[in-house]
C-alpha distance (Angstrom), angle and dihedral (degrees) to the residues before:
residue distance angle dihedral
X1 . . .
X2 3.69 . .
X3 3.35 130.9 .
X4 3.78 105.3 -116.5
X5 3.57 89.4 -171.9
X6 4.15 111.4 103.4
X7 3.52 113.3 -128.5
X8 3.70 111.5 -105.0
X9 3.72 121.8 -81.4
X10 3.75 117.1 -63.4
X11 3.88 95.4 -0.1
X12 3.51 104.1 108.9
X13 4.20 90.1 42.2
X14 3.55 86.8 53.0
X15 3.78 106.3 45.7
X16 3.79 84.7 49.2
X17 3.77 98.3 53.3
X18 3.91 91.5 51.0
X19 4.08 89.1 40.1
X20 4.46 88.9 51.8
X21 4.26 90.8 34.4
X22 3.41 113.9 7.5
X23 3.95 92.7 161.8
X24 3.99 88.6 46.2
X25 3.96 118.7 115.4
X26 4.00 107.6 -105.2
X27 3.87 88.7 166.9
X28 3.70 140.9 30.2
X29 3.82 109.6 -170.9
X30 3.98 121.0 -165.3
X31 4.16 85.1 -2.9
X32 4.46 90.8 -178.7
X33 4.13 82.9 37.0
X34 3.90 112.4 116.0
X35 3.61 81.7 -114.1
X36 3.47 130.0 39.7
X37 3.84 129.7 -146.5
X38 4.02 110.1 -146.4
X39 4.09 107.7 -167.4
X40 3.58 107.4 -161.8
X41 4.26 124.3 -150.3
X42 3.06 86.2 -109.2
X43 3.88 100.5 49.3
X44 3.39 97.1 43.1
X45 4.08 93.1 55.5
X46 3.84 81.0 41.8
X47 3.64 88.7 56.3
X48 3.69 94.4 44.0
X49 4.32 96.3 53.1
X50 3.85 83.3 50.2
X51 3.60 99.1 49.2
X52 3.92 88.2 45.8
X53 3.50 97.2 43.3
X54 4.02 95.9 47.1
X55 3.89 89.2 46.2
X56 3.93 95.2 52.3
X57 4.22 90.9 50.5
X58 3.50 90.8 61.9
X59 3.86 112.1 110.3
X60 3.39 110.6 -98.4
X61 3.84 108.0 10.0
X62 3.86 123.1 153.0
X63 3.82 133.7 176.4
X64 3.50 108.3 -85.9
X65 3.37 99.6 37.5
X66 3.81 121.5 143.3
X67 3.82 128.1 -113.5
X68 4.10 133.6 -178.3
X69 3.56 141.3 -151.2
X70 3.14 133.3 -148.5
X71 3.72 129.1 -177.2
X72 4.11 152.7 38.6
X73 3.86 119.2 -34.2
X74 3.61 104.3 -74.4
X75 4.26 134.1 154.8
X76 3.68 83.7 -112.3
X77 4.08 92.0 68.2
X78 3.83 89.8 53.2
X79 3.68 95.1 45.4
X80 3.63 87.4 49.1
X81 3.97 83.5 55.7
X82 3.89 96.7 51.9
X83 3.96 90.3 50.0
X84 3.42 94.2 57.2
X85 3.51 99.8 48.4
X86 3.87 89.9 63.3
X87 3.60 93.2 48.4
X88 3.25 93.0 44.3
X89 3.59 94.8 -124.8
X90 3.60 126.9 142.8
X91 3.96 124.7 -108.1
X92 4.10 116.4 -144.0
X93 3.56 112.6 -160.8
X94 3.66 111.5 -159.3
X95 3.89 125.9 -160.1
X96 4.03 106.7 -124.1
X97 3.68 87.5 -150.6
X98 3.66 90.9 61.2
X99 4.09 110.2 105.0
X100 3.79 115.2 -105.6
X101 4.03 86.3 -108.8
X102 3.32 97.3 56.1
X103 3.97 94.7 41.5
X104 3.81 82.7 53.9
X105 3.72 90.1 54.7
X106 3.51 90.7 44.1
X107 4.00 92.0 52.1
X108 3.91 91.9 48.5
X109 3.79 94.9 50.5
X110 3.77 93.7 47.1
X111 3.78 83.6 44.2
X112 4.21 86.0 -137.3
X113 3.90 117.1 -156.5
X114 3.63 96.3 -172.0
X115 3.36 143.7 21.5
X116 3.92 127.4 -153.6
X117 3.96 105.4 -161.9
X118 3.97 114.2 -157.0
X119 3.86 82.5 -178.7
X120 3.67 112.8 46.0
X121 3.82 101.5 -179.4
X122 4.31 82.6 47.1
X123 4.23 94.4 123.1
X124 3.54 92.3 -120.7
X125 3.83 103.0 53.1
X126 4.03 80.2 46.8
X127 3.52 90.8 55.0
X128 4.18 96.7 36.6
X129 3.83 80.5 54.1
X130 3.94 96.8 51.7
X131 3.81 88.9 41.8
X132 4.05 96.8 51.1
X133 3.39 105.0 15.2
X134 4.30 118.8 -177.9
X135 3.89 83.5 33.5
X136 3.76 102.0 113.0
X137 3.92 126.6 106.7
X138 3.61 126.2 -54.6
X139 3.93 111.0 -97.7
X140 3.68 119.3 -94.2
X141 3.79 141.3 -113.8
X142 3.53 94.1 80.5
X143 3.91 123.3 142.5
X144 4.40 96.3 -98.2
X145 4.17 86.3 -175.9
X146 3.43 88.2 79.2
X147 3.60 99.4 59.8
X148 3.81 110.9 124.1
X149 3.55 128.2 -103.8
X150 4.10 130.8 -64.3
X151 3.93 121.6 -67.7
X152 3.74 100.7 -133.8
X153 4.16 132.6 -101.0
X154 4.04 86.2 -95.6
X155 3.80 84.3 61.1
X156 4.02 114.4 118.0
X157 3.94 103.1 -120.2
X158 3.99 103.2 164.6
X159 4.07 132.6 25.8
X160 3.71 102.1 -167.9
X161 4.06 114.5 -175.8
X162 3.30 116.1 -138.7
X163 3.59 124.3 -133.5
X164 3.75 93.8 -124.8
X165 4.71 115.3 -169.0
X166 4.39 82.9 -131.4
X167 3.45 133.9 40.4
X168 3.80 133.3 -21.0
X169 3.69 125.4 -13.7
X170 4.34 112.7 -100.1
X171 3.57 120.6 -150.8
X172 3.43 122.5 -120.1
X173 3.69 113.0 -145.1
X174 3.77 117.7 -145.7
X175 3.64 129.0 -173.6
X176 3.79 139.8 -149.5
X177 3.44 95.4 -103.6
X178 4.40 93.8 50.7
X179 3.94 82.4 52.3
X180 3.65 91.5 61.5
X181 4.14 97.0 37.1
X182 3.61 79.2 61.7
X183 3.70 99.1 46.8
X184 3.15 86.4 52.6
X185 4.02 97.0 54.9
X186 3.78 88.0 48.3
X187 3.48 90.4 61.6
X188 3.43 102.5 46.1
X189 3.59 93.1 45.2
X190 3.93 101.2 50.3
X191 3.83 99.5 26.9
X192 3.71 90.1 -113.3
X193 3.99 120.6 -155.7
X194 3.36 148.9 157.4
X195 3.80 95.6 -91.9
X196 3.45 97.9 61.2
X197 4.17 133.6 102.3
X198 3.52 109.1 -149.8
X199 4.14 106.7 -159.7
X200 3.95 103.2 -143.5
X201 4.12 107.5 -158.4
X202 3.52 105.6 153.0
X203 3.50 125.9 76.5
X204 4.18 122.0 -85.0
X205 3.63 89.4 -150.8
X206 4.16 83.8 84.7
X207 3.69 111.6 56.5
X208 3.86 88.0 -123.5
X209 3.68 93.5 73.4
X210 3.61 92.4 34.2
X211 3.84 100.1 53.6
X212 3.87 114.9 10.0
X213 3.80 91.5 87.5
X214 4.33 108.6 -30.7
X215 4.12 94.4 78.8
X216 3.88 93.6 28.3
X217 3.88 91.1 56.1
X218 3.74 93.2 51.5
X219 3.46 90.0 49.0
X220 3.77 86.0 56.2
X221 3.95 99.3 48.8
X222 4.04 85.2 -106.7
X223 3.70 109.7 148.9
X224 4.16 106.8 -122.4
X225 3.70 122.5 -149.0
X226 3.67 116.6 -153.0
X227 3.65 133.6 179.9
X228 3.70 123.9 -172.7
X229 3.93 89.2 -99.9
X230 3.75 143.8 -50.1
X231 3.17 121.4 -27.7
X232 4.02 110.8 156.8
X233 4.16 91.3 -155.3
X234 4.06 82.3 52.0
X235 3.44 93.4 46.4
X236 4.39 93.5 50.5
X237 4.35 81.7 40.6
X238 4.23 93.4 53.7
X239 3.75 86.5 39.2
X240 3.72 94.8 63.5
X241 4.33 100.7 21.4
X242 4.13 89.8 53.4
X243 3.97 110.1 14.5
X244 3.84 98.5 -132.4
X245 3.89 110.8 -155.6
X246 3.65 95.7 -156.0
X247 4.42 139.4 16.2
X248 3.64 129.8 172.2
X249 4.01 119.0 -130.2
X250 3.58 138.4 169.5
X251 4.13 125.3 -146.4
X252 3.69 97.2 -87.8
X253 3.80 87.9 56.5
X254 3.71 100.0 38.3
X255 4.30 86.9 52.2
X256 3.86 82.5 48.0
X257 4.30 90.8 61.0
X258 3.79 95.8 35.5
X259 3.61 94.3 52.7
X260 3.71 92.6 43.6
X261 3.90 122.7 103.9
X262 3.56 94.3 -125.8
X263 4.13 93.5 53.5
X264 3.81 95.0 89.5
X265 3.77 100.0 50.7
X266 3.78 98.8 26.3
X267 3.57 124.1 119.8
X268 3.45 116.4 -118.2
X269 4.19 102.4 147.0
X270 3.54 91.0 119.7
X271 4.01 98.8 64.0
X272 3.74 106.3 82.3
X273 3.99 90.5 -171.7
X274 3.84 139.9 -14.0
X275 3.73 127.4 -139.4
X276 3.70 126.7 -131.9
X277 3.41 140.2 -175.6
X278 4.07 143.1 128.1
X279 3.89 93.1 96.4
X280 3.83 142.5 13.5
X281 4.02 101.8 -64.2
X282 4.38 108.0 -125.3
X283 3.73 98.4 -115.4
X284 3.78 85.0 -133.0
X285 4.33 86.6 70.5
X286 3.63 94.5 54.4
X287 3.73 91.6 42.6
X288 4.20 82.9 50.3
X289 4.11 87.6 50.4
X290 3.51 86.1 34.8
X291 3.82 96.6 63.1
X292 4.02 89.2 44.5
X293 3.83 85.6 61.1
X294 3.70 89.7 -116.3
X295 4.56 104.4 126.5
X296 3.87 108.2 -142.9
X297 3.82 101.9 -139.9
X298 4.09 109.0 -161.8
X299 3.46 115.8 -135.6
X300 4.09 108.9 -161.1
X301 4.36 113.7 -165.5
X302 3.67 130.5 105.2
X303 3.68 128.0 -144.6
X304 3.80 95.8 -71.3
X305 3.53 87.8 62.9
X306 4.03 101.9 58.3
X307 3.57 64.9 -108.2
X308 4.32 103.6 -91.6
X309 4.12 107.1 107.2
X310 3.49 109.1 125.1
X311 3.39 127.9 13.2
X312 4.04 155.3 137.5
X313 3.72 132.2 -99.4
X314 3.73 118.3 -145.6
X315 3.54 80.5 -95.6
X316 3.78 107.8 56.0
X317 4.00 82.9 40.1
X318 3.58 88.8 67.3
X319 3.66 99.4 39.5
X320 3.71 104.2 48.9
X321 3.85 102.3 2.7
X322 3.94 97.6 -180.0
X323 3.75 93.3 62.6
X324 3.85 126.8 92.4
X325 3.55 88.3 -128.2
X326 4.16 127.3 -127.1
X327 3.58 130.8 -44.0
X328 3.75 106.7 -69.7
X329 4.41 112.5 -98.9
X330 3.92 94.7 -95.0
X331 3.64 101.3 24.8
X332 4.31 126.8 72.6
X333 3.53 122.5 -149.0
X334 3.79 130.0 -171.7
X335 4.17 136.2 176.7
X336 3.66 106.2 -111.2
X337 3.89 136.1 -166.2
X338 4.09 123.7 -128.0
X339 3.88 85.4 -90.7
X340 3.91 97.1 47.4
X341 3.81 94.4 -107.4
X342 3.80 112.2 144.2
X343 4.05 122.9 -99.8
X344 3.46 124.4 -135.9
X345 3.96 121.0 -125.0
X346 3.73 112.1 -64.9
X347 3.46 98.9 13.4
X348 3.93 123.4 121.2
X349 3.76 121.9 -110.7
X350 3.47 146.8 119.3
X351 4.21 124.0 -59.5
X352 3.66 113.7 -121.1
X353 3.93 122.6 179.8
X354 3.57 130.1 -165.2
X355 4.56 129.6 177.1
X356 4.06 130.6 100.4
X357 3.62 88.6 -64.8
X358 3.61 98.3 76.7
X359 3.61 126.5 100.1
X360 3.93 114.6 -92.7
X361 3.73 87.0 -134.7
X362 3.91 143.5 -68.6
X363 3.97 117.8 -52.6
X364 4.43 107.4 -105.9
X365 4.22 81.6 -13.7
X366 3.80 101.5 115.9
X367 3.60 88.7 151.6
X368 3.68 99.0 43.1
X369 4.24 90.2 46.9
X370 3.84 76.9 55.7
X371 3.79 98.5 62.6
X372 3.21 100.7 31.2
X373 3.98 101.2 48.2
X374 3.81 123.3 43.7
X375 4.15 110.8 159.4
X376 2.83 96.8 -3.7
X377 3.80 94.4 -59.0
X378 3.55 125.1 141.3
X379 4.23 110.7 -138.5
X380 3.54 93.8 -154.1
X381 4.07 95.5 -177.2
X382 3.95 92.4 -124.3
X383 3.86 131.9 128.8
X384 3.55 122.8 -132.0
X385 3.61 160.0 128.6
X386 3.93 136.5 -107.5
X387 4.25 108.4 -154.9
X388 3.67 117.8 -152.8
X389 3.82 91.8 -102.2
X390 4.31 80.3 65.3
X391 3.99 88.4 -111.2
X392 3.56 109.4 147.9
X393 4.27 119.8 -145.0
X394 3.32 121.9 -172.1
X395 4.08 123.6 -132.7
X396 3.91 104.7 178.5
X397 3.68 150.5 -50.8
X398 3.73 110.8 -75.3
X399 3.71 100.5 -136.0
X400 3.71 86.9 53.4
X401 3.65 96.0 61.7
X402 3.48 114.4 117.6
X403 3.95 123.9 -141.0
X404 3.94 109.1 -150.2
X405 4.10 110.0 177.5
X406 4.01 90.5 -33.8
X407 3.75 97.9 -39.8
X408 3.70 120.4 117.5
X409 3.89 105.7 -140.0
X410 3.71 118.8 -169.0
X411 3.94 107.0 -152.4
X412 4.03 88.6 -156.9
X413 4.22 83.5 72.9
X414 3.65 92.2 45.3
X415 4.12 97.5 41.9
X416 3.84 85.5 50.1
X417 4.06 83.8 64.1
X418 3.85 94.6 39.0
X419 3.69 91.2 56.6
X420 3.65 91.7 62.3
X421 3.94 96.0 50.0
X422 3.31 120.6 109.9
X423 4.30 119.0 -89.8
X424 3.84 86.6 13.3
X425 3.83 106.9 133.7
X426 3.86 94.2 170.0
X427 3.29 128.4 -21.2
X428 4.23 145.4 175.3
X429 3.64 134.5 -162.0
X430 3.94 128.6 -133.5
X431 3.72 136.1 168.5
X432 4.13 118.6 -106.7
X433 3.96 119.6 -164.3
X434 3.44 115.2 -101.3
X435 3.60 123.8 -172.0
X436 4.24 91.0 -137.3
X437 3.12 98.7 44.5
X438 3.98 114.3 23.2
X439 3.95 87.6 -124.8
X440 3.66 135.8 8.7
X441 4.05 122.7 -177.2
X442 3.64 120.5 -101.6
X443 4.11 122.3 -163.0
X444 3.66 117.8 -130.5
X445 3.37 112.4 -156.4
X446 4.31 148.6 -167.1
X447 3.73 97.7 -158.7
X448 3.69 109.0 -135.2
X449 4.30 123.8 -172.3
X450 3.93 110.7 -38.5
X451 3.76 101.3 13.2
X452 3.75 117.8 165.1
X453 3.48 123.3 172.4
X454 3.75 99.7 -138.0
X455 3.80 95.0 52.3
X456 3.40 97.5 52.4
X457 3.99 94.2 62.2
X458 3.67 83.6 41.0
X459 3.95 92.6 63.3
X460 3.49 93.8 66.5
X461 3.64 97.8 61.5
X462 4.05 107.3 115.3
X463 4.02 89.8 -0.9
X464 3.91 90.5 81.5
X465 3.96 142.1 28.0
X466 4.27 100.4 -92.2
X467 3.93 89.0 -122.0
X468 3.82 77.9 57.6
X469 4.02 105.7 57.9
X470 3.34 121.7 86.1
X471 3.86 125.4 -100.5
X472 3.95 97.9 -156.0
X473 3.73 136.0 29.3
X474 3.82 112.7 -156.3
X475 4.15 114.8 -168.0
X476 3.75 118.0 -150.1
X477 3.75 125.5 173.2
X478 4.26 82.9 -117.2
X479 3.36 151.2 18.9
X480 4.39 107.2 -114.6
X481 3.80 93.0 -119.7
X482 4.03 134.7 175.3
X483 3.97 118.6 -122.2
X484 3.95 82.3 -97.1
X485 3.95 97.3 57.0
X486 3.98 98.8 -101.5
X487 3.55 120.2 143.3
X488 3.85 110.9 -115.0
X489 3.43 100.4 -134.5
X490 4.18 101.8 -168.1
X491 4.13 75.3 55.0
X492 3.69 89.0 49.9
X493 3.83 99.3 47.7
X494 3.77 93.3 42.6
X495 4.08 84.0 55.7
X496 3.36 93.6 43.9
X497 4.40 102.9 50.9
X498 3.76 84.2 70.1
X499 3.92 107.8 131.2
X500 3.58 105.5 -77.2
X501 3.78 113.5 -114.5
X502 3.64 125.2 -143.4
X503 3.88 131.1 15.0
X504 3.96 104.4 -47.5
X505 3.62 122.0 -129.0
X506 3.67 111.9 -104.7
């Protein structure tokens, strides 16, 4: 009889690419390195068996169990990936950037029985070592075509921690079957194939870099070049050495390149499009892309959503490029009120999401699951709008919104004026208690050339509602960002409760 069970994620894809090309690039570590690493098809399955086979010899290990990385984008990570998904394990990402505190918070919630460090000398996988030492992977050389049989699509394969603005992190448990809903949507949404080279820059630790395009393209037989991380000199070097057809960036990055002084002569002909997400993208970046004849298709998710939700095709990113695009090929998506009553097109509410690609809840956070799930529908605390061609456009996160004397501000509609003031190099927008009006907005900004504190609160007059315009403008040498470009907003609040300076607008 046949084994209704379907092989675990990415198996079958795998085998097959190594079976049609087995000498064929799959991987392309460090590609502008001094050196190189080519992974074969058939040394990356190679590395996956091992990696499987070594984990399930260790004493005591069980489907299910949890497992962390630690380290720089590297083959290794996505291997580690693979092998988990046909034992049914679960794969931990963990952001290096993180403080060993909160990493050791992270590792007790998670309750982590291994961890697989890509960075040895990274503090924490020093101190996980000194803390549980001899509890590492089995050795190698074992016989991996005897593992047993696959786990299931309902099987947890990745725990990714969001960065949350309050509180501790909560783990967003996603299974088998989410990873391929959202293979799937990458491929429909950026023609995926086996000829493509997919340029991976930002970090897999965030399941953005991981699964926008980097696991979809292997899936596909594309060929994925990955550096350790972002480097914009790297990214102009790959561009030329190894003609990548497609990359994934978010603002922060995207600024990075334009401003560079290699943007205007580099050559970028071989990207047909770039993907961006993390954060509303400045209309003047995709304009900048734009005029390189590269389309910037926005991809709108967050971690509960493996990320893929809404986004653009090439298509839609030509024809209405400030959109987020339409709900992704197997996901919905709908404008909601505070009560989860649907809103009509063109009215403001808050984006839910719903399909397999959707979390199956948060790790030990019945509660939490609670809120944030009902139906099946993700509450993903965003404000937007749904036209009546079924485009979707974002206005703001909902948590940001700040409530001056009844008023609901949204500081995404007044940064979008701040960025165009004079002096402003970057800049982000916050609420600050006031004692008239419960909250007022406060500017937080990266002085560029010319900045003057005065005429930046003078821009706004006539360009926004008065209620609108900010009554401060606080300069710090930088923005407090996450490895993915997103403004930390407990960062941003702290920054901005400084003392104001100056006579306050009333």
């Amino acid at each position: 009889m046949r084994d209704p069970t379907p092989p675990a994620f990415g198996a079958a894809e795998i085998a097959r690419h190594r079976a049609e090309r087995p000498e064929g690039i799959a991987i392309l570590a460090d590609p502008a390195g001094a050196a190189p690493q080519l992974v074969t098809w058939a040394a990356f399955e190679d590395a996956i068996l091992d990696l499987a086979w070594r984990i399930a010899a260790r004493p005591g290990f069980a489907p299910g169990m949890r497992i962390g990385w630690i380290g720089p984008n590297a083959p290794a990570m996505l291997a580690l990936l693979f092998a988990c998904a046909r034992l049914g394990a679960a794969l931990v990402p963990l952001n290096w950037r993180l403080s060993i505190e909160e990493l050791r918070w992270i590792e007790e919630d998670a309750g982590l029985a291994l961890l697989v460090a890509g960075d040895a000398a990274h503090p924490f996988a020093v101190d996980f070592r000194a803390r549980r030492p001899g509890d590492g992977l089995a050795p190698g050389g074992a016989d991996a075509a005897r593992l047993a049989g696959a786990p299931g699509p309902a099987a947890p394969l990745l725990i990714g921690y969001t960065s949350g603005t309050t509180g501790r992190p909560k783990g967003a448990v996603l299974t088998q079957a989410a990873f391929a809903a959202n293979a799937a949507n990458a491929r429909a949404l950026f023609d995926l194939t086996a000829a493509d080279r997919v340029l991976t820059v930002l970090p897999m630790f965030h399941v953005g870099g991981l699964n926008i395009q980097t696991v979809p393209a292997l899936l596909e037989g594309a060929q994925v070049l990955l550096p350790p991380g972002f480097d914009a000199e790297g990214v102009f070097d790959a561009c030329a050495a190894h003609r990548p057809t497609l990359t994934l960036l978010v603002p922060a990055v995207m600024r990075a390149l334009v401003a560079h002084p290699r943007w205007a002569a580099a050559d970028l002909s071989s990207l047909r499009a770039v993907g961006a997400g993390s954060s509303e993208i400045p209309s003047a970046l995709i304009e900048a892309f734009c005029a390189r004849g590269i389309p910037v298709q926005q991809v709108y998710g967050a971690t509960e959503t493996c990320p893929i939700a809404i986004a653009q095709t090439r298509a839609e990113a030509l024809a209405a490029p400030a959109s987020i695009g339409r709900a992704a090929p197997l996901c919905e998506a709908r404008i909601q009120d505070a009560e989860g009553r649907v809103l009509p097109a063109g009215a403001e509410g808050e984006i839910a999401v719903r399909g397999p690609n959707v979390m199956a809840g948060y790790w030990n956070a019945p509660e939490a699951t609670a809120e944030a799930l009902t139906d099946g529908w993700f509450r993903t605390g965003d404000v937007g709008r749904m036209d009546g061609q079924g485009r979707f456009w974002f206005t703001d996160r909902l948590k940001h919104v700040i409530i001056s004397g009844g008023e609901n501000i949204y500081p995404a509609e007044v940064e979008r004026v701040l960025l165009a003031a004079p002096g402003v190099a970057e800049g982000a927008v916050c609420g600050r208690s006031d004692p008239r009006w419960g909250e007022v907005p406060v500017a937080v900004v990266v002085p560029g050339s010319g900045f003057d504190r005065d005429a930046v609160l003078r821009h706004f007059a006539g360009r926004l509602a008065r209620f609108k315009q900010p009554r401060d403008v606080v300069a710090v040498p930088a923005l407090p960002r996450t490895a993915l470009g997103k403004v930390q907003l407990a960062e941003l609040r702290a920054l901005a409760s400084a003392p104001p300076r100056g006579k306050a607008q009333d």
